[in-house]
N, C-alpha and C positions, 0 to 999 in steps of 0.2 A: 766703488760704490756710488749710485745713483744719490742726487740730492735732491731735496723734496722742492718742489718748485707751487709758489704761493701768487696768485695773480689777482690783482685790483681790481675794481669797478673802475669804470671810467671813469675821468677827472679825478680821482682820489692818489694819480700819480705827483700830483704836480708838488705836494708837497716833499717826497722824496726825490723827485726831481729839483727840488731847490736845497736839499743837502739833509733836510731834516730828518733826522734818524729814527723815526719811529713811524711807526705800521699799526693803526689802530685796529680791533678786532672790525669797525664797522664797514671800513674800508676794501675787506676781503670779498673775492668773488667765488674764488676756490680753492679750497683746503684738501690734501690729499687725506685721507682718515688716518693712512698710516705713520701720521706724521707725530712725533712723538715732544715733550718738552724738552729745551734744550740743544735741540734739532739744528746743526746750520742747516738754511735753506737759500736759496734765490728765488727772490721777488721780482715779478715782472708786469709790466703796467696790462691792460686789455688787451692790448694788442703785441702781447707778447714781446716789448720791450724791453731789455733787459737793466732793472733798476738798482740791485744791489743785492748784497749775502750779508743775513744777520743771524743772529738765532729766535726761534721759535719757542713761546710762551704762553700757553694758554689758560682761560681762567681769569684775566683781567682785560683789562680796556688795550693798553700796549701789546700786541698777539707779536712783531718781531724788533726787533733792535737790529738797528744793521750797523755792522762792525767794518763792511765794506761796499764803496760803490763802482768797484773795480771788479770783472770778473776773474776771480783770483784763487788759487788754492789758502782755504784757513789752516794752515801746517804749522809746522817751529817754524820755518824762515819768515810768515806773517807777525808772528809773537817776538819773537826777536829783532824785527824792523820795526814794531810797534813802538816795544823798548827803547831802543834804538833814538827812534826818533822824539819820544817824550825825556830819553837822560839830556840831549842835544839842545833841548828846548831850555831844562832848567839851567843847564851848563851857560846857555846863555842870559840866564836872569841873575850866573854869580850865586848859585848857589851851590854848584859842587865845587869840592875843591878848598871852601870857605873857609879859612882859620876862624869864624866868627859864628860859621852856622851850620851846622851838620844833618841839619836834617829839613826834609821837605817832601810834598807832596809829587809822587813820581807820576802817577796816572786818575785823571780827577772824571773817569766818567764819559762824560760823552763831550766835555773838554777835549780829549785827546782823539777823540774817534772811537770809544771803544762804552758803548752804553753799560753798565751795570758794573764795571770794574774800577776798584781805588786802591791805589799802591802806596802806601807812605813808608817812605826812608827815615830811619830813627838811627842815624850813625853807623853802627854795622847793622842793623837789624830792616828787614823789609817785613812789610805788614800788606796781605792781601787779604783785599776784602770784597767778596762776591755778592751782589746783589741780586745778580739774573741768576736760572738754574745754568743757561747757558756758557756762562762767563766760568762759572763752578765747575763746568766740566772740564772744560779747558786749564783749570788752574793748574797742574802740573807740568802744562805745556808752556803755561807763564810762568811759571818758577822756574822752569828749567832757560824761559829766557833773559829773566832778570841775572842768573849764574854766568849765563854767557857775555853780557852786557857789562857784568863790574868785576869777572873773576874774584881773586880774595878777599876783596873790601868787605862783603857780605858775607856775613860769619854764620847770619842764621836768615831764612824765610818760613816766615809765622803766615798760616791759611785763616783768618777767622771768620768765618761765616755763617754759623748756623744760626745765628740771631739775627740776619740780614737780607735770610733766600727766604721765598716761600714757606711758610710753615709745613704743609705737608711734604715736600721736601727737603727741607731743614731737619723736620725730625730724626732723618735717618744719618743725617752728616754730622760730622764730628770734627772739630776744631783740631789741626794739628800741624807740625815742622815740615816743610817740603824739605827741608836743608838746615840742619842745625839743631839747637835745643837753646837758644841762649833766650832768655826771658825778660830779661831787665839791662837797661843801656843807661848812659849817661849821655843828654843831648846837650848842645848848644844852639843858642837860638839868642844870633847878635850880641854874642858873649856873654848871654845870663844859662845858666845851668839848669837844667832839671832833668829828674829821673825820671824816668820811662819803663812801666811792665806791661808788652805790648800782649797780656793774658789777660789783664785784670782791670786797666785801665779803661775807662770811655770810648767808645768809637773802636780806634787801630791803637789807643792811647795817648794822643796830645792833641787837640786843639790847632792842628797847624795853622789853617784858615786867618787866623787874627795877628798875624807875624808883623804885619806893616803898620794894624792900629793900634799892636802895643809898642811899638818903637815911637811912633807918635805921637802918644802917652805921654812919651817922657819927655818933651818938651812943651809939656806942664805943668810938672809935675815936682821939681825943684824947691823944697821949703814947703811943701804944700802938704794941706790935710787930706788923704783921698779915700774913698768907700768904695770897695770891688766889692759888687752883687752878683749872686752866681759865678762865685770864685774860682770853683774844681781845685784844681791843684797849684793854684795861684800865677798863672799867667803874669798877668795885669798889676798885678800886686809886689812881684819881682824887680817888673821893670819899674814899675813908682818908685819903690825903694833904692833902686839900682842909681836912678836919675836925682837924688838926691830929698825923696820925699819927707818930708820933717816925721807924718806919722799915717801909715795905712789901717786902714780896719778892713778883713775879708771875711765875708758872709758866705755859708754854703748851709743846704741841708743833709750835706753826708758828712760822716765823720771820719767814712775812709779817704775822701779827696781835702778833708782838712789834715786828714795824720801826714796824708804825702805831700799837702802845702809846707808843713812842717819841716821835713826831710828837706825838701826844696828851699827853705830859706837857710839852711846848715850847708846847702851848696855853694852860697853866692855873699859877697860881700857887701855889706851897705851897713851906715850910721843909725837911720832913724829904727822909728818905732811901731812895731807892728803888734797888732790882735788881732785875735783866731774867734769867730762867734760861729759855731754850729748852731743856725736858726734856720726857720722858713723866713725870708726874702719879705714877704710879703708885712707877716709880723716884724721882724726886725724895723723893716722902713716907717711902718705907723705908728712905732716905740715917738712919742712926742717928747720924751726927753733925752731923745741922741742931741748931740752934736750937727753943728749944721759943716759942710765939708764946701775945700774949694773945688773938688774935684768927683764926682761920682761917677761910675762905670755901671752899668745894666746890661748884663748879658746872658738871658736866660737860655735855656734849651728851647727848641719848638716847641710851641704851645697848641700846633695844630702839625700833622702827617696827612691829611687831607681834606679835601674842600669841605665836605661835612663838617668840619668842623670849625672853619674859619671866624664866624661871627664869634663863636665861644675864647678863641683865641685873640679877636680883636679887642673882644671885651676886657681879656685879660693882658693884653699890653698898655692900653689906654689906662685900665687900675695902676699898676705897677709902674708907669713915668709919673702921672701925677704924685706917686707916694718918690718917686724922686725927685722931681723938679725943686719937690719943698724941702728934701735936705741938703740944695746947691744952694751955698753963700752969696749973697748978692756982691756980680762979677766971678761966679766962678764957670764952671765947664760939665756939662754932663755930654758924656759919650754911651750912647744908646742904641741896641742892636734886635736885630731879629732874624733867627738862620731857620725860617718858618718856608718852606718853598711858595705855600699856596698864599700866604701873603705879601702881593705885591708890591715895589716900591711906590707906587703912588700910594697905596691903602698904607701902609707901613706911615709912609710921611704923615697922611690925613689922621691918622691914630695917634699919632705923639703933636700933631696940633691940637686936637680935640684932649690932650693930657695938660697939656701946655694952659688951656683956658682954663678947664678946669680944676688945675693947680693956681689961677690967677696971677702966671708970671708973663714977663718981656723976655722974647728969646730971638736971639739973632742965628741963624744957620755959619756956622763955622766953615762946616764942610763936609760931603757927603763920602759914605766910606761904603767900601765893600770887600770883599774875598780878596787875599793877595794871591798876583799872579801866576803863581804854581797853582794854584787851583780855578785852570779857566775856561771862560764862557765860548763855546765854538758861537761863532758869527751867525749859522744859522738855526745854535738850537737858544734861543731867549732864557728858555726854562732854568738855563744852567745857572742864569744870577738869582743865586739863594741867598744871602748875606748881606742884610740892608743893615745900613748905619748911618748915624749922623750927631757929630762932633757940635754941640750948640752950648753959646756963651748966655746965662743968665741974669740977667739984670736984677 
């Protein structure tokens, strides 16, 4: 079968020529009509240069994602070298294999080479998650590569996507097992414990993303008072207690990621003292008769999906550290996050100094935090660092 061949305007090669995976609708010179969503095709510069094989998307600004700049069949033996090559990659970060941590991000996007696709391993359980319609067609051909890749380890692969693809595409898809039926796992993660129901949970169901700045958390955490803000299922709050935290308070406004905070702390061992507040974040922190903490964590969901809405979201980060800044003890630590794509690290920074005055504190930069490495940035798409943070001591 013939494949639909898409060719650039001049000069609009040079960015896929420099590895960058995407094909903007304005870039196109010409589109065959019959060319359908989901489509692989090959893209080729003006002069019929041969640029790469992605799939085909129409309807938004990004028209292809290329999954390949090799001319190459997209078959199983692509999908299973993909795999292949991303199990290889965590294997060398120390994370398969791990008596200490069972679970991690397998394919993070265009991290891996592969735009619209995220695989997260939850112990025996894989979680895909389809962003493109094209990635979505293909997902049985990636299930069946992820089986060939870990044979028995993998008890069950979970598809969830229809809250992820296009809406009018979405609509007709239905969330279901390529392989298995198991619902709920028990993970490890640096040997603190939490349940996983990769149906019902957030995202694919945990938070893997924050693995590196809740391990270094806890060394600060020791005898210490700490406040996890946008808790979920208590992350952050685990490892505090885990590390010896004298007494944690975690804030969420669901009650079902505080029932499975709950569950989550009857998995794990620790001394101190914890409380459970189902509140909005916002009122909690401007309660003026809390307690002031050595320790605060802020880690809200996006506040902005895209640039329209940026300014409203900057506004909203800038509110919520100043209502932090002023429940950190003089000398303690506020660790402060934003997994916003369209807000920058330089605006991100610029926004928690302008919180910073406005709270009228002294704040020193600890250190700058991001995504841990199973979820990473290819070199030449920038876009991929989503996950700004930074570690600051309060005077």
């Amino acid at each position: 079968m013939s494949i639909p061949t898409i060719k650039l305007k001049k000069g609009k090669e040079i960015s896929v020529l420099r590895k960058h995976p995407w094909v903007f609708s304005g870039a196109i010179s010409f589109l065959p009509k019959s060319t359908s969503d989901g489509e692989i095709v090959n893209v080729v510069a003006f002069d019929d240069k041969f640029l790469g094989k992605g799939h085909y998307q129409g309807g938004g600004s990004i028209s292809v994602r290329i999954i390949s700049f090799d001319d190459q069949n997209i078959d199983q033996d692509f999908w299973n070298k993909i795999i292949y090559n991303a199990k290889t990659y965590r294997d060398s970060l120390q994370l398969i294999g791990n008596p200490l941590t069972n679970t991690y991000r397998l394919i993070h996007g265009e991290g891996d080479g592969i735009p619209g696709l995220i695989i997260d391993i939850y112990n025996d359980i894989a979680v895909i998650q389809c962003h493109s319609i094209g990635v979505h067609k293909d997902s049985s051909a990636i299930g069946q590569a992820i089986c060939n890749n870990y044979g028995s380890i993998i008890h069950a692969i979970y598809i969830r996507s229809k809250d992820t693809l296009p809406e009018n595409y979405g609509a007709s898809v239905e969330d279901g097992y390529h392989m298995g039926n198991k619902e709920e796992t028990i993970i490890i993660e640096n040997g603190a414990n939490f349940k996983i129901n990769v149906i019902t949970g957030q995202k694919t169901g945990f938070f893997l993303d924050q693995r590196e700045n809740r391990l270094l958390l806890q060394a600060f955490s020791a005898s210490k008072s700490v406040l996890n803000c946008f808790c979920y299922t208590g992350g952050f709050s685990i490892y505090a207690l885990m590390a010896g935290a004298q007494v944690v308070d975690s804030v969420d406004i669901s009650q079902k990621a505080m029932d499975l905070l709950e569950e989550n702390l009857s998995l794990n061992k620790f001394e101190g003292t914890h409380h459970s507040f189902c509140a909005n974040v916002m009122h909690f922190l401007g309660d003026e008769s809390l307690p002031l903490y050595d320790v605060v964590i802020v880690d809200p969901p996006a506040f902005a999906k895209s640039i329209h809405k940026r300014h409203n979201a900057v506004q909203a980060y800038k509110r919520l550290n100043a209502l932090a800044f002023k429940k950190v003890k003089s000398g303690g630590y506020l660790f402060t996050f934003s997994c916003s794509q369209v807000v920058g690290t330089q605006l991100f920074y610029d926004t928690i100094v302008a919180a910073g005055m406005d709270a009228g504190k002294s704040v020193r930069v600890v250190k700058s935090l991001s995504q841990g490495p199973d979820h990473p940035v290819n070199l030449f798409h920038p876009e991929g660092h989503y996950l700004k943070g930074l570690l600051l001591y309060v005077e």
